[in-house]
PDB file of N, CA, C and O in Angstrom:
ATOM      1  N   UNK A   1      78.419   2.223  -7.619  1.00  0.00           N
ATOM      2  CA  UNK A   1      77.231   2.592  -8.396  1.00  0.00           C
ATOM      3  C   UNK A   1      76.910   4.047  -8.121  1.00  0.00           C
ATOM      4  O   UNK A   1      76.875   4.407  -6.945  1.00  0.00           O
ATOM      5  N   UNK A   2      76.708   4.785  -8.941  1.00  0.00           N
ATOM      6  CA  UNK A   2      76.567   6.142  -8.680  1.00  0.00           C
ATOM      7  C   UNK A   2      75.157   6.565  -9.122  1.00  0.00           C
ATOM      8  O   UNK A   2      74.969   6.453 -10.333  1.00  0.00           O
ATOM      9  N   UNK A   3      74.142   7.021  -8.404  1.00  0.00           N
ATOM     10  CA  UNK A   3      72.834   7.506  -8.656  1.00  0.00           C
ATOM     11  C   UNK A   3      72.769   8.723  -9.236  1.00  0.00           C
ATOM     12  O   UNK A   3      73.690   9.489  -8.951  1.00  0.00           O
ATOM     13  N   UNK A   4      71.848   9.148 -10.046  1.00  0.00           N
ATOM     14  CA  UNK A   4      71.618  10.536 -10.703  1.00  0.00           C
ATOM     15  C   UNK A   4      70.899  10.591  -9.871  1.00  0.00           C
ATOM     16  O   UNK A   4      70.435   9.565  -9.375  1.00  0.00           O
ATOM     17  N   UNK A   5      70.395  12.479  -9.218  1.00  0.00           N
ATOM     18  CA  UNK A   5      69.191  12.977  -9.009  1.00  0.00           C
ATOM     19  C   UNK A   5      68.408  12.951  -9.746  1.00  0.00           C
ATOM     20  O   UNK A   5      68.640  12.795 -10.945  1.00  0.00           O
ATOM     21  N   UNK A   6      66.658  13.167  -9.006  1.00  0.00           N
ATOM     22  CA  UNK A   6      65.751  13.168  -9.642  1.00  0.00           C
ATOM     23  C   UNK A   6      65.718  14.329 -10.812  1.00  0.00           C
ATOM     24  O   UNK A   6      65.864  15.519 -10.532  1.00  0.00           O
ATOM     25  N   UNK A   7      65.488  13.803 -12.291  1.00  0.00           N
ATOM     26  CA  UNK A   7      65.866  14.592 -13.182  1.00  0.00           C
ATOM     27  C   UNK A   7      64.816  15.609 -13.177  1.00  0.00           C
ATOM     28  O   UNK A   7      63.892  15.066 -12.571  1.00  0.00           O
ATOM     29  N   UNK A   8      64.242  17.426 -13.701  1.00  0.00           N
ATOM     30  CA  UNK A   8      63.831  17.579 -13.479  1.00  0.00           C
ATOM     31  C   UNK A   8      63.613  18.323 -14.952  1.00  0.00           C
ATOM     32  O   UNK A   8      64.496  18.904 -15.583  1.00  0.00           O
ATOM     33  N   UNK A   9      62.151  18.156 -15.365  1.00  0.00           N
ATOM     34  CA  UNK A   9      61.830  18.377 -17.011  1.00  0.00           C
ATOM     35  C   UNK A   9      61.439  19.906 -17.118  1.00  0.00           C
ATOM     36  O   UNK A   9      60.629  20.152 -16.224  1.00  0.00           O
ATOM     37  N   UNK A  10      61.659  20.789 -17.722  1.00  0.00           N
ATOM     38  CA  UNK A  10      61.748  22.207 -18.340  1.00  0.00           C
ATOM     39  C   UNK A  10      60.665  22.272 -19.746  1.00  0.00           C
ATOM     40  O   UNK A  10      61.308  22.008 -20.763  1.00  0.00           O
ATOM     41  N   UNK A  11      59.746  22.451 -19.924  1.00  0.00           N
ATOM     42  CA  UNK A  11      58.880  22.673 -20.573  1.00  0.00           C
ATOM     43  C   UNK A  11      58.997  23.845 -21.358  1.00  0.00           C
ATOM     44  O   UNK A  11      59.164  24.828 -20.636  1.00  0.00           O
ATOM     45  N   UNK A  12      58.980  24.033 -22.212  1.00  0.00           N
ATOM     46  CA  UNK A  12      59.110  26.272 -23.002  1.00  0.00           C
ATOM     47  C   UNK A  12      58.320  26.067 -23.895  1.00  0.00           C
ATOM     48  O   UNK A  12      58.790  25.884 -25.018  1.00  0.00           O
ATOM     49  N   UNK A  13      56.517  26.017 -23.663  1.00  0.00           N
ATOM     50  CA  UNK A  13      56.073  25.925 -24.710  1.00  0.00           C
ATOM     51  C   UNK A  13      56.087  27.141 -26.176  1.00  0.00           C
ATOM     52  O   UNK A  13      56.236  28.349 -25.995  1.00  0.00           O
ATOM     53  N   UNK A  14      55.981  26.776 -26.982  1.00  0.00           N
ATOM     54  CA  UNK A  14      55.996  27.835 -28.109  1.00  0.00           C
ATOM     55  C   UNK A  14      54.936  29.094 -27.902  1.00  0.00           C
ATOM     56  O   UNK A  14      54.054  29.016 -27.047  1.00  0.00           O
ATOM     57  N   UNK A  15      55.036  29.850 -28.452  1.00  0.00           N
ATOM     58  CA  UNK A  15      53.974  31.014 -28.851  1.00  0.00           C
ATOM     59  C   UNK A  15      53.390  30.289 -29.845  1.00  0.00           C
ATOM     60  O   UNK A  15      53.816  29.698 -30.837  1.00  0.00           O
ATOM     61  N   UNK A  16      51.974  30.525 -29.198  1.00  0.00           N
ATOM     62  CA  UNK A  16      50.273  29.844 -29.780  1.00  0.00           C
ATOM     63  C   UNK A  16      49.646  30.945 -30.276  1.00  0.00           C
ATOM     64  O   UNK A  16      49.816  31.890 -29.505  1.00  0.00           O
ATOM     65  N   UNK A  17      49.099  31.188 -31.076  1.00  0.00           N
ATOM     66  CA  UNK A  17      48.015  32.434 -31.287  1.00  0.00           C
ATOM     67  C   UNK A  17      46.823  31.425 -31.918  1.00  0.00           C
ATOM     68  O   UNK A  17      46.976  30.775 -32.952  1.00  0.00           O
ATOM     69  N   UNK A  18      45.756  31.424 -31.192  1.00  0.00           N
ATOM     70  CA  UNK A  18      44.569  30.874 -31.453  1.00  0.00           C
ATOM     71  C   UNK A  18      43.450  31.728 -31.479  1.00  0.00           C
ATOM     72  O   UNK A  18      42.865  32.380 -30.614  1.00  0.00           O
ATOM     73  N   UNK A  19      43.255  31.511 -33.058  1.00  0.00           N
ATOM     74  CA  UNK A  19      42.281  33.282 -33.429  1.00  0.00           C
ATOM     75  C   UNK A  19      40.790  31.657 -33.841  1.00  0.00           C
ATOM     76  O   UNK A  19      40.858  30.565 -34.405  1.00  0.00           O
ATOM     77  N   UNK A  20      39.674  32.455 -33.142  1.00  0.00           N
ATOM     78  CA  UNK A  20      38.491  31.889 -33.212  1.00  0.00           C
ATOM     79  C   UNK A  20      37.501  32.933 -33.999  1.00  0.00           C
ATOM     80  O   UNK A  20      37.631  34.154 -33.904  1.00  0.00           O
ATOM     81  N   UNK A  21      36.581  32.343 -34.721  1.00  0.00           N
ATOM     82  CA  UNK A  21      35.420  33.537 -35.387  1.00  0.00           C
ATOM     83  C   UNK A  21      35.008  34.270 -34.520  1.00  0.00           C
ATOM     84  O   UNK A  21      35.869  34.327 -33.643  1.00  0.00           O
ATOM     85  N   UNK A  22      33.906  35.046 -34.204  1.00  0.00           N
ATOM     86  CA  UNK A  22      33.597  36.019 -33.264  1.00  0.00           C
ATOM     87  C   UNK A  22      32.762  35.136 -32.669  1.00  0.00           C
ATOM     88  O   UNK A  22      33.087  34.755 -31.544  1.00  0.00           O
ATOM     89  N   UNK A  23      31.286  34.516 -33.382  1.00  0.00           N
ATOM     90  CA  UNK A  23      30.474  33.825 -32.709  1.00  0.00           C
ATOM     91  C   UNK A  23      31.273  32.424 -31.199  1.00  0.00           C
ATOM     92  O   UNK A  23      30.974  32.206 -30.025  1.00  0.00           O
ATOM     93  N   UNK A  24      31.805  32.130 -31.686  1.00  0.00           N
ATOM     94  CA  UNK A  24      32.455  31.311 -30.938  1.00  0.00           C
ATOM     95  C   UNK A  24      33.748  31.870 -29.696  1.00  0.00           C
ATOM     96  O   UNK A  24      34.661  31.235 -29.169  1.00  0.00           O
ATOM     97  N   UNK A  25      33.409  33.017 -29.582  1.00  0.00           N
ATOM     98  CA  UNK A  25      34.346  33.449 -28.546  1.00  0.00           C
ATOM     99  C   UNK A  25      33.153  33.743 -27.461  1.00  0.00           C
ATOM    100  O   UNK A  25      33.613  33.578 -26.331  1.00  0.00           O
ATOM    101  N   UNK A  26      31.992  34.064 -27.434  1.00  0.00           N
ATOM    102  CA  UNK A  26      30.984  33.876 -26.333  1.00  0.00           C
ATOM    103  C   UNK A  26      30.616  32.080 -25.985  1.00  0.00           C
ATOM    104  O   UNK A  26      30.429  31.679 -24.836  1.00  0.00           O
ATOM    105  N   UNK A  27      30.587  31.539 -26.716  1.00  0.00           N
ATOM    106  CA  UNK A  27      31.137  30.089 -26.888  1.00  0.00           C
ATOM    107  C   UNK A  27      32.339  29.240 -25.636  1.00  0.00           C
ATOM    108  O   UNK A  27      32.016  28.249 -24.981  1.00  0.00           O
ATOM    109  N   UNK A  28      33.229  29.687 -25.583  1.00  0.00           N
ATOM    110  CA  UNK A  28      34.519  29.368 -25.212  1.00  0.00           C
ATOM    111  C   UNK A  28      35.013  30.079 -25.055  1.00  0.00           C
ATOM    112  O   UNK A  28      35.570  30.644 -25.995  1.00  0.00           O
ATOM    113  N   UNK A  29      35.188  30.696 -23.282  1.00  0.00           N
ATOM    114  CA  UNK A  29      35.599  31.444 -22.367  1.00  0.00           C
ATOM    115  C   UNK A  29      36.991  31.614 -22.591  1.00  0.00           C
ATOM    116  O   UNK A  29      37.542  31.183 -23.604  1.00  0.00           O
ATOM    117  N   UNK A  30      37.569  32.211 -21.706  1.00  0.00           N
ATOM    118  CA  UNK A  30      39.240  32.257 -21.305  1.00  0.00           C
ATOM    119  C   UNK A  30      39.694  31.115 -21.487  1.00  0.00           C
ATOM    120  O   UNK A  30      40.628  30.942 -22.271  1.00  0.00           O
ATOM    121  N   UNK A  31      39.025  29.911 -20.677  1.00  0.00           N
ATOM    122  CA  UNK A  31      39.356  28.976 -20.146  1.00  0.00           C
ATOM    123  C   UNK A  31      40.236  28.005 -21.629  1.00  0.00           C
ATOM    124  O   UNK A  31      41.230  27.289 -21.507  1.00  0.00           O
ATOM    125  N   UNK A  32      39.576  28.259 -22.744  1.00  0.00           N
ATOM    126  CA  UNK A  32      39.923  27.771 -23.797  1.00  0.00           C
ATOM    127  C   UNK A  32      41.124  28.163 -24.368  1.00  0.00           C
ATOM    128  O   UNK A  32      41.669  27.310 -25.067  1.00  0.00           O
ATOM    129  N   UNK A  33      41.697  29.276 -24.245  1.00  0.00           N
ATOM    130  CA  UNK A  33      42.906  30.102 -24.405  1.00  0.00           C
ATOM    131  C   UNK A  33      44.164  29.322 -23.722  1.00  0.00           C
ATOM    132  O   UNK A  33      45.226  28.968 -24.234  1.00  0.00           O
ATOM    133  N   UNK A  34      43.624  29.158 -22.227  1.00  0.00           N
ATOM    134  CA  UNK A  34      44.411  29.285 -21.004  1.00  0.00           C
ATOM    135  C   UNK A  34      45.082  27.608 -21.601  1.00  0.00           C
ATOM    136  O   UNK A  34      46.257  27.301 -21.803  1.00  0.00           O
ATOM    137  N   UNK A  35      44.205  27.019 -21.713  1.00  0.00           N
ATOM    138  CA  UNK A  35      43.924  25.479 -21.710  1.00  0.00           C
ATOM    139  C   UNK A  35      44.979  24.863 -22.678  1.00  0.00           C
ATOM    140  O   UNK A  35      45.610  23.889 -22.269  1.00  0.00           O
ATOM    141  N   UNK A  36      45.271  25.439 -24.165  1.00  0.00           N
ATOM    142  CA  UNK A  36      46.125  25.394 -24.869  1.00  0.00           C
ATOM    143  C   UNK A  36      47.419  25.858 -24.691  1.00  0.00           C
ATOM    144  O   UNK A  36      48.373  25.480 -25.371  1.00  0.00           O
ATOM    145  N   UNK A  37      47.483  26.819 -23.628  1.00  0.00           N
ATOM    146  CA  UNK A  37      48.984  27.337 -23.318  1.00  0.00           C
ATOM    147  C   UNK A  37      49.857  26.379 -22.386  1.00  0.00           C
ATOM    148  O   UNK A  37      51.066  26.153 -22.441  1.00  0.00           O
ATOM    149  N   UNK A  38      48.768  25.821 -21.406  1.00  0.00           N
ATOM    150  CA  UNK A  38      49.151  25.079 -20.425  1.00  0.00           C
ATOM    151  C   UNK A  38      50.263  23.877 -20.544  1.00  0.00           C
ATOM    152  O   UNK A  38      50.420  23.238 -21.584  1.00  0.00           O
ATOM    153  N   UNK A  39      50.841  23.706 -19.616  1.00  0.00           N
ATOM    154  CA  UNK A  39      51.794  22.407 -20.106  1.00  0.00           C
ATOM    155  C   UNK A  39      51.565  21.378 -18.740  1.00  0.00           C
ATOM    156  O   UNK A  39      51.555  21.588 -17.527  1.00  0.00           O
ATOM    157  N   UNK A  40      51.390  20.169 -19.584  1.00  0.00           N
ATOM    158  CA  UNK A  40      51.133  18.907 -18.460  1.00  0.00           C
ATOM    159  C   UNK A  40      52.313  18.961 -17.254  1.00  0.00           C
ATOM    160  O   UNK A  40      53.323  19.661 -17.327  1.00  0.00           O
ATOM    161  N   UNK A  41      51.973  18.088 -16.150  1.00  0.00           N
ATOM    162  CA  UNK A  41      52.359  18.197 -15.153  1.00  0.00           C
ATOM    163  C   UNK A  41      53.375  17.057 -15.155  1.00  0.00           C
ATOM    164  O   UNK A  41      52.658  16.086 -14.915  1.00  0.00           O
ATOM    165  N   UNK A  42      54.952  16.485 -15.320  1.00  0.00           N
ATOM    166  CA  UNK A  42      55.536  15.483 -15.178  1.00  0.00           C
ATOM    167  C   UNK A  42      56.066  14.945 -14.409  1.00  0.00           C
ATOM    168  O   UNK A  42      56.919  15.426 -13.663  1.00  0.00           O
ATOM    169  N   UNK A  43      55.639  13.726 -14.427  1.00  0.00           N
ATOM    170  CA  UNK A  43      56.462  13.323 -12.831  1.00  0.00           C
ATOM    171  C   UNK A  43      57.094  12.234 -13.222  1.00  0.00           C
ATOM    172  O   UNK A  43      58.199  12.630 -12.853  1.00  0.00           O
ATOM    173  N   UNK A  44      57.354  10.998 -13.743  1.00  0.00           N
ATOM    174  CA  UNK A  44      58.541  10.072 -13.845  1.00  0.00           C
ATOM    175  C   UNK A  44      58.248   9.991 -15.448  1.00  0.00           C
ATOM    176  O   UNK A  44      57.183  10.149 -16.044  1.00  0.00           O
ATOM    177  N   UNK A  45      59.639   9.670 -15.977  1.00  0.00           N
ATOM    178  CA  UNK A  45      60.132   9.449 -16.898  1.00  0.00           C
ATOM    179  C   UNK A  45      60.092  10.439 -17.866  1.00  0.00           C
ATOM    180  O   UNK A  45      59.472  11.432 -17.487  1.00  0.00           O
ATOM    181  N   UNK A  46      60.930  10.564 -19.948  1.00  0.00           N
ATOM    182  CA  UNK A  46      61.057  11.739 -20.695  1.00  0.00           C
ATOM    183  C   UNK A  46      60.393  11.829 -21.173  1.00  0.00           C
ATOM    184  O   UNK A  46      60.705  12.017 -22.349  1.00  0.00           O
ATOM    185  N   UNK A  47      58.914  11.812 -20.906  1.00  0.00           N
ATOM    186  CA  UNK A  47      58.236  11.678 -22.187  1.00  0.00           C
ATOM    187  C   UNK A  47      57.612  13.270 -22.335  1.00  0.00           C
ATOM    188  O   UNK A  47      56.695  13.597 -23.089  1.00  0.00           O
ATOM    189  N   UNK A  48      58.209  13.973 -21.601  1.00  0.00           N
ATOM    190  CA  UNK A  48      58.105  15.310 -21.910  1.00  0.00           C
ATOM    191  C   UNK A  48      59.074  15.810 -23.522  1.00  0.00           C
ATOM    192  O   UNK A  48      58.683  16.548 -24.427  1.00  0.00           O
ATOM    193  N   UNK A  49      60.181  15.203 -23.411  1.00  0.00           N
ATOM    194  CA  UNK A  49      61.420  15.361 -23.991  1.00  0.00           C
ATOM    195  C   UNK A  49      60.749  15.693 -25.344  1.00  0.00           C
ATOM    196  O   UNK A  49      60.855  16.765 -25.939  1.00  0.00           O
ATOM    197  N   UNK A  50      60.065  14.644 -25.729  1.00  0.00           N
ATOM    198  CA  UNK A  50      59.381  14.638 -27.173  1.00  0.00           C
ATOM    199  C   UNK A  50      58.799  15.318 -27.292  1.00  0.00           C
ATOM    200  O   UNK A  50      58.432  15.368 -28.466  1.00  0.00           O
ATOM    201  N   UNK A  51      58.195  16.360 -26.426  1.00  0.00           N
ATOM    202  CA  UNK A  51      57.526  17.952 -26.807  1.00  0.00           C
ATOM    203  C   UNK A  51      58.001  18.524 -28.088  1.00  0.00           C
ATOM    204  O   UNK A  51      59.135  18.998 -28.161  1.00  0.00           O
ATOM    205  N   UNK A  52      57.365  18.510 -28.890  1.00  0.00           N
ATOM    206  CA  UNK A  52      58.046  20.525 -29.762  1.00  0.00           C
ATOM    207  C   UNK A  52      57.768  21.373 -29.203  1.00  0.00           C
ATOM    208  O   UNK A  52      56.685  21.458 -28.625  1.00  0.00           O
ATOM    209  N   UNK A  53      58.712  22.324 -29.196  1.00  0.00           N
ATOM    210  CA  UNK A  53      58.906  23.778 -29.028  1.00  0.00           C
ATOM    211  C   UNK A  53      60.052  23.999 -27.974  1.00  0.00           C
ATOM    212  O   UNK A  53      60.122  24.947 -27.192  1.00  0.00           O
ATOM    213  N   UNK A  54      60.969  22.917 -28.096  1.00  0.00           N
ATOM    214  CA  UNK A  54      62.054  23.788 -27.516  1.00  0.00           C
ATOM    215  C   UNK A  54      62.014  22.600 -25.955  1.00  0.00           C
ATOM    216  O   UNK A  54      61.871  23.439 -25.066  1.00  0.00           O
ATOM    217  N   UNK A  55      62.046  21.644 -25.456  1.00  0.00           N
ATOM    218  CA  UNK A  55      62.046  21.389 -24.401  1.00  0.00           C
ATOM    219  C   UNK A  55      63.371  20.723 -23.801  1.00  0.00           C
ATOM    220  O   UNK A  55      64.004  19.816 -24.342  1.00  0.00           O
ATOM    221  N   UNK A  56      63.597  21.184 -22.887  1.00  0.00           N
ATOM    222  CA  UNK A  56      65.100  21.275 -22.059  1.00  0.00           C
ATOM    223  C   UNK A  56      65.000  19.883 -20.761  1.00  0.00           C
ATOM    224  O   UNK A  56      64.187  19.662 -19.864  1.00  0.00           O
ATOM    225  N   UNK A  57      66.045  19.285 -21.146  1.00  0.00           N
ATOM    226  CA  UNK A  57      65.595  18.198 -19.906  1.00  0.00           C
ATOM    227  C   UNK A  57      67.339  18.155 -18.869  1.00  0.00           C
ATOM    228  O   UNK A  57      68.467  17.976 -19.328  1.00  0.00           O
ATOM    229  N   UNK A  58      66.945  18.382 -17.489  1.00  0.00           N
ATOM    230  CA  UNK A  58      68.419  18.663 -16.738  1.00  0.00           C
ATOM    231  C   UNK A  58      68.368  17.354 -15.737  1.00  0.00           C
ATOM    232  O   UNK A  58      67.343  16.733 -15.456  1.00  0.00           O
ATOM    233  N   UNK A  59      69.491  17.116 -15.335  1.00  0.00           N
ATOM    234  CA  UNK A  59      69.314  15.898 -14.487  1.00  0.00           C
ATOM    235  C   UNK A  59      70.436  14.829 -14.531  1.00  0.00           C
ATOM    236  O   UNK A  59      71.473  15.055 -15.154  1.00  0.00           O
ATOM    237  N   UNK A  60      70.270  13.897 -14.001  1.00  0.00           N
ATOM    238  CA  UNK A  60      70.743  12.548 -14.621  1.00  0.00           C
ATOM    239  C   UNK A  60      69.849  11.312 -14.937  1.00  0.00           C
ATOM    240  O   UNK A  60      70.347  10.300 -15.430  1.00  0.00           O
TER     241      UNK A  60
END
């Protein structure tokens, strides 16, 4: 029986440009920017895989 290593998931999210009206940028800090770029944290199984924008999965 031969084991794979723990596989390890590669995320590349796309280029986002998230343009807001003016009023609403005193509204919703950085934090709102940051928040959309971010990519979840994975720890068992592919369910990263099903991302769009490109996601790379290495392992066995």
């Amino acid at each position: 029986v031969r084991q794979c290593p723990d596989s390890r998931v590669v995320i590349y999210p796309p280029p986002v440009v998230v343009t807001f009206p003016g009023p609403i940028l005193s509204t919703f800090p950085q934090q709102s920017v940051v928040g959309s770029a971010g990519a979840p944290e994975v720890g068992a199984g592919f369910n990263a895989a099903r991302t769009p924008g490109g996601s790379h999965v290495y392992g066995g």
